[in-house]
C-alpha positions, 0 to 999 in steps of 0.5 A, spaced: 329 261 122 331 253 124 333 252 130 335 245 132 336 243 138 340 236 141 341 234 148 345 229 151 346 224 156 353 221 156 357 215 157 360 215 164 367 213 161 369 213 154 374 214 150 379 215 156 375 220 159 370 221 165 363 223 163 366 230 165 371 231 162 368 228 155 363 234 156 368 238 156 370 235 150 364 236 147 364 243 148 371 244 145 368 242 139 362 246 138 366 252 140 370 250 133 364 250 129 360 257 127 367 260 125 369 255 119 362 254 117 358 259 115 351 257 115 350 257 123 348 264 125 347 262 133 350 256 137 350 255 145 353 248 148 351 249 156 352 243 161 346 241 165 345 244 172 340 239 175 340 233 179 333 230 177 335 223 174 331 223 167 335 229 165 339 229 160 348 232 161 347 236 156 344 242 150 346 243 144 341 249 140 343 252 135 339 257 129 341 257 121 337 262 116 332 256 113 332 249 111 336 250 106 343 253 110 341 247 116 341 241 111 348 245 109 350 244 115 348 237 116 353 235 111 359 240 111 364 235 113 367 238 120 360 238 123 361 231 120 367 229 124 365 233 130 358 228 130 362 222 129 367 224 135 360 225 140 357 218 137 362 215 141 361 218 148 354 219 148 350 214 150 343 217 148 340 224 144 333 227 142 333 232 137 328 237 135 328 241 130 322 247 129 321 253 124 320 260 127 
């Protein structure tokens, strides 16, 4: 199992949104993916609940099969515009990615 994990920090204001909304946005997206792509076996979107100031706004985690259905999913075009779309609202990422 690959689980593949992303966090987020946000731009105040983007695309004509507040931070909020934007991660509202953001979760929108996600809820989309694991129905039209097949390769994603469990995926959870959570907005941060801490106050502390180096924490990030957001988490992504999500599992795929193995390396082989996580480098599908990297490439399958709606994860693509889904990625594209966040690019332009966050200010910056860490990603993790580890075999279990």
């Amino acid at each position: 199992m690959l689980k593949h994990i992303v966090m987020l920090k946000f731009k105040d204001f983007a695309d004509a949104h507040t931070k909020e909304e934007n991660i509202e946005r953001v979760r929108q997206v996600f809820s989309t993916l694991p129905p039209i792509i097949p390769e994603i076996k469990k995926m959870e979107f959570g907005k941060n609940m801490s106050t502390i100031d180096k924490s990030y706004d957001a988490v992504l985690y999500t599992e795929f099969e193995d390396q082989e259905a996580f480098s599908r999913y990297l490439n399958n075009h709606d994860h693509v515009a889904a990625s594209e779309f966040i690019a332009k609202l966050r200010k910056e990422r860490i990603i993790v990615d580890y075999l279990q």
